[in-house]
C-alpha positions in Angstrom: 214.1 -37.2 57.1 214.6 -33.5 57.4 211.2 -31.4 57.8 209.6 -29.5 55.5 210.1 -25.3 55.4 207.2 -23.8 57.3 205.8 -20.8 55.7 203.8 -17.6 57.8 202.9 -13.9 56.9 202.4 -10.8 59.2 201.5 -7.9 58.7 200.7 -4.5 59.6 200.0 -0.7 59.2 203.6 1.2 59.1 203.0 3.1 62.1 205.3 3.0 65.1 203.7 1.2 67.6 202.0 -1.0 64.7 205.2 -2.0 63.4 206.8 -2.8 66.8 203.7 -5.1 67.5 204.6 -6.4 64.2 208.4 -7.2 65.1 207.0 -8.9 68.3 204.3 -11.0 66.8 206.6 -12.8 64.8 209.5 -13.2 67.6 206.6 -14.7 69.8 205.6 -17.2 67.4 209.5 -18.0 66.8 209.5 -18.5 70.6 206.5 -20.3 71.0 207.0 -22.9 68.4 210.0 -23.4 67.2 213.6 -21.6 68.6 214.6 -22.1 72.4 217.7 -19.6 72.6 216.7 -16.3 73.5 219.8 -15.2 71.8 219.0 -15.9 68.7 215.3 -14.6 69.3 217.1 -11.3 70.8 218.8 -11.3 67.2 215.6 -11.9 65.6 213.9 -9.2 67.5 216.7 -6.5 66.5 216.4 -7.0 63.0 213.3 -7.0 62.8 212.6 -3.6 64.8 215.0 -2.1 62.9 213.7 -3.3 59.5 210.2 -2.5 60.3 211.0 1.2 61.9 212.6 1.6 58.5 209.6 1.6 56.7 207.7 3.2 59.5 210.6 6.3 58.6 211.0 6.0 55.1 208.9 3.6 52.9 205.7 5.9 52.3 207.0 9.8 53.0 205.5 9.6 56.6 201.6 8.5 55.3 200.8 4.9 56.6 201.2 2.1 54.4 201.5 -2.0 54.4 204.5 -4.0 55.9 204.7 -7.5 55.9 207.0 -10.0 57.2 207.1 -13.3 55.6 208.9 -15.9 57.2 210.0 -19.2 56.5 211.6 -21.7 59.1 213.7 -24.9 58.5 213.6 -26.5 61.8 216.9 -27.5 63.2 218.5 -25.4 60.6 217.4 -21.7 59.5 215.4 -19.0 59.8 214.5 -16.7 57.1 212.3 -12.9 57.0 211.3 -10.9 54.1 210.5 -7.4 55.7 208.0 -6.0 52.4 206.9 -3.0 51.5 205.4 -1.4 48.0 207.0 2.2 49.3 209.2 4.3 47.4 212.3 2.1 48.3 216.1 2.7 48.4 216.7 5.3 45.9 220.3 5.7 46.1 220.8 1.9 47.2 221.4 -0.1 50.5 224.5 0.3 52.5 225.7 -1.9 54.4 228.4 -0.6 55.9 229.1 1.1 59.4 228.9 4.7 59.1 231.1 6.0 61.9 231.7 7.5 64.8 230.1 10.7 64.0 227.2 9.6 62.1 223.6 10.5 63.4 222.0 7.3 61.3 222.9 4.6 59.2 223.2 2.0 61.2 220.1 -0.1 60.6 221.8 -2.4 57.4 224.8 -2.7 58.7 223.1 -4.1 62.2 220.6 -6.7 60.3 223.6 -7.6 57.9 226.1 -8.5 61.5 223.2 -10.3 63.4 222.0 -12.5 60.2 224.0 -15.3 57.9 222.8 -13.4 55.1 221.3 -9.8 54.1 220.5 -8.3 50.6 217.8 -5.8 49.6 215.6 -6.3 46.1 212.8 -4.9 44.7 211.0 -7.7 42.8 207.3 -7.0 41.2 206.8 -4.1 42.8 207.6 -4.6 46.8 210.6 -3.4 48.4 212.0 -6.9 50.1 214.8 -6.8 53.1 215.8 -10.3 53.0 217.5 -11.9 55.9 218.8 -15.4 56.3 219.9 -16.6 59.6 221.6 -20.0 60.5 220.5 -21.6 63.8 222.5 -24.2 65.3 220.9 -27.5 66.3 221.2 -27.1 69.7 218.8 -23.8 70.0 215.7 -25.3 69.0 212.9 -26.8 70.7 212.6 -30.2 70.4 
Protein backbone atom coordinates (compact mmCIF):
# COMPACT_ATOMS: atom_id res chain seq x y z
CA UNK A 1 0.00 0.00 0.00
CA UNK A 2 1.92 3.00 -0.96
CA UNK A 3 1.57 6.15 1.57
CA UNK A 4 -0.16 8.93 1.25
CA UNK A 5 1.60 12.52 0.00
CA UNK A 6 2.44 14.57 3.03
CA UNK A 7 1.69 18.11 2.74
CA UNK A 8 3.87 21.24 4.80
CA UNK A 9 4.12 25.10 4.35
CA UNK A 10 7.09 27.49 5.38
CA UNK A 11 7.42 30.62 5.20
CA UNK A 12 9.14 33.71 5.72
CA UNK A 13 10.06 37.51 5.23
CA UNK A 14 12.26 37.85 1.93
CA UNK A 15 15.17 39.10 3.62
CA UNK A 16 18.59 37.44 3.34
CA UNK A 17 19.21 35.76 6.38
CA UNK A 18 15.21 35.20 6.59
CA UNK A 19 15.11 33.37 3.52
CA UNK A 20 18.24 31.21 4.19
CA UNK A 21 16.57 30.24 7.57
CA UNK A 22 13.81 29.51 5.37
CA UNK A 23 15.91 27.14 2.93
CA UNK A 24 17.23 25.38 6.08
CA UNK A 25 13.96 24.87 7.97
CA UNK A 26 12.60 22.82 5.29
CA UNK A 27 15.99 20.74 4.52
CA UNK A 28 15.91 19.99 8.36
CA UNK A 29 12.58 18.70 8.49
CA UNK A 30 13.44 16.64 5.15
CA UNK A 31 16.33 15.30 7.23
CA UNK A 32 14.62 14.66 10.30
CA UNK A 33 11.74 12.83 9.06
CA UNK A 34 11.92 11.51 5.99
CA UNK A 35 15.28 11.47 3.48
CA UNK A 36 18.62 9.70 4.77
CA UNK A 37 21.01 10.70 1.85
CA UNK A 38 22.71 13.87 2.45
CA UNK A 39 23.06 14.09 -1.25
CA UNK A 40 19.94 14.45 -2.04
CA UNK A 41 19.34 16.88 0.97
CA UNK A 42 22.65 18.81 -0.36
CA UNK A 43 20.47 18.99 -3.60
CA UNK A 44 17.57 20.01 -1.78
CA UNK A 45 19.37 22.72 0.10
CA UNK A 46 20.91 24.30 -3.31
CA UNK A 47 17.74 24.72 -4.78
CA UNK A 48 16.25 26.00 -2.38
CA UNK A 49 18.90 28.81 -1.42
CA UNK A 50 19.04 29.67 -4.75
CA UNK A 51 15.19 29.90 -5.21
CA UNK A 52 14.65 31.76 -2.08
CA UNK A 53 17.75 34.38 -2.61
CA UNK A 54 15.82 34.99 -5.89
CA UNK A 55 13.08 36.46 -4.44
CA UNK A 56 15.15 38.03 -1.72
CA UNK A 57 16.85 39.92 -5.15
CA UNK A 58 14.20 40.26 -7.33
CA UNK A 59 10.47 39.42 -6.33
CA UNK A 60 9.56 42.89 -4.47
CA UNK A 61 12.24 45.73 -5.95
CA UNK A 62 14.44 45.25 -2.74
CA UNK A 63 11.20 46.02 -0.03
CA UNK A 64 10.49 42.86 1.99
CA UNK A 65 7.74 40.74 1.13
CA UNK A 66 6.23 36.90 1.72
CA UNK A 67 7.97 33.64 0.44
CA UNK A 68 6.65 30.40 1.02
CA UNK A 69 7.79 27.01 0.36
CA UNK A 70 5.18 24.39 0.08
CA UNK A 71 6.23 20.99 0.04
CA UNK A 72 4.88 17.77 -0.65
CA UNK A 73 6.70 14.28 -0.02
CA UNK A 74 5.83 10.81 -1.41
CA UNK A 75 7.76 8.63 0.81
CA UNK A 76 9.96 6.13 -0.95
CA UNK A 77 9.47 8.06 -4.12
CA UNK A 78 9.51 12.07 -4.56
CA UNK A 79 9.94 15.18 -3.33
CA UNK A 80 8.29 18.20 -4.51
CA UNK A 81 8.72 22.41 -3.53
CA UNK A 82 6.76 25.25 -4.64
CA UNK A 83 9.13 28.31 -3.83
CA UNK A 84 5.91 31.29 -3.91
CA UNK A 85 5.85 34.59 -4.11
CA UNK A 86 3.04 37.47 -5.03
CA UNK A 87 6.19 39.79 -6.36
CA UNK A 88 6.46 41.27 -9.61
CA UNK A 89 7.71 37.86 -11.26
CA UNK A 90 9.60 37.01 -14.46
CA UNK A 91 8.94 39.67 -16.80
CA UNK A 92 10.73 38.61 -19.67
CA UNK A 93 10.36 34.82 -18.78
CA UNK A 94 12.53 31.96 -17.05
CA UNK A 95 15.66 30.72 -18.62
CA UNK A 96 16.84 27.83 -18.08
CA UNK A 97 19.70 27.63 -19.75
CA UNK A 98 23.56 28.04 -18.78
CA UNK A 99 24.57 31.40 -19.52
CA UNK A 100 28.38 31.12 -20.06
CA UNK A 101 31.53 31.50 -19.31
CA UNK A 102 31.52 35.17 -19.09
CA UNK A 103 28.29 35.76 -17.51
CA UNK A 104 28.12 37.58 -14.04
CA UNK A 105 24.42 35.82 -13.18
CA UNK A 106 22.03 33.54 -14.53
CA UNK A 107 22.78 30.66 -13.21
CA UNK A 108 20.13 30.13 -10.54
CA UNK A 109 17.34 28.13 -13.17
CA UNK A 110 19.65 26.48 -14.85
CA UNK A 111 21.18 25.02 -11.34
CA UNK A 112 17.49 24.03 -9.78
CA UNK A 113 16.47 22.68 -13.32
CA UNK A 114 20.13 20.13 -13.32
CA UNK A 115 19.76 19.13 -9.51
CA UNK A 116 15.71 18.34 -9.84
CA UNK A 117 13.64 15.63 -12.10
CA UNK A 118 11.58 18.47 -13.03
CA UNK A 119 11.58 22.50 -13.06
CA UNK A 120 9.01 24.91 -14.60
CA UNK A 121 7.95 28.42 -13.45
CA UNK A 122 4.03 29.66 -13.43
CA UNK A 123 2.17 32.33 -12.15
CA UNK A 124 -1.26 30.90 -11.15
CA UNK A 125 -3.83 33.28 -9.15
CA UNK A 126 -1.68 35.73 -8.44
CA UNK A 127 1.77 34.02 -6.80
CA UNK A 128 4.84 33.59 -8.68
CA UNK A 129 5.45 29.57 -8.20
CA UNK A 130 9.10 27.84 -8.84
CA UNK A 131 8.05 24.38 -9.07
CA UNK A 132 10.54 21.65 -8.56
CA UNK A 133 10.01 17.93 -8.65
CA UNK A 134 12.72 15.68 -7.54
CA UNK A 135 12.85 11.73 -7.80
CA UNK A 136 14.33 9.99 -4.77
CA UNK A 137 15.43 6.48 -5.07
CA UNK A 138 14.20 3.88 -2.60
CA UNK A 139 17.28 3.41 -1.07
CA UNK A 140 17.78 7.12 0.38
CA UNK A 141 15.00 7.23 2.65
CA UNK A 142 14.57 6.60 6.24
CA UNK A 143 12.92 3.65 6.98
Amino acid sequence: MKQPVIHKVFGAISHPGDSRRLAKDVVEYLAREHLADVDALHDLDIILTEACANVCRHAYGGNPGRVEVRLAVLPKEWVELEIVDWGKGFASGARFENPGPDSEGGRGLYIMRMLSTHCRVHRRDGENVVFIHKDIGTTRWKS
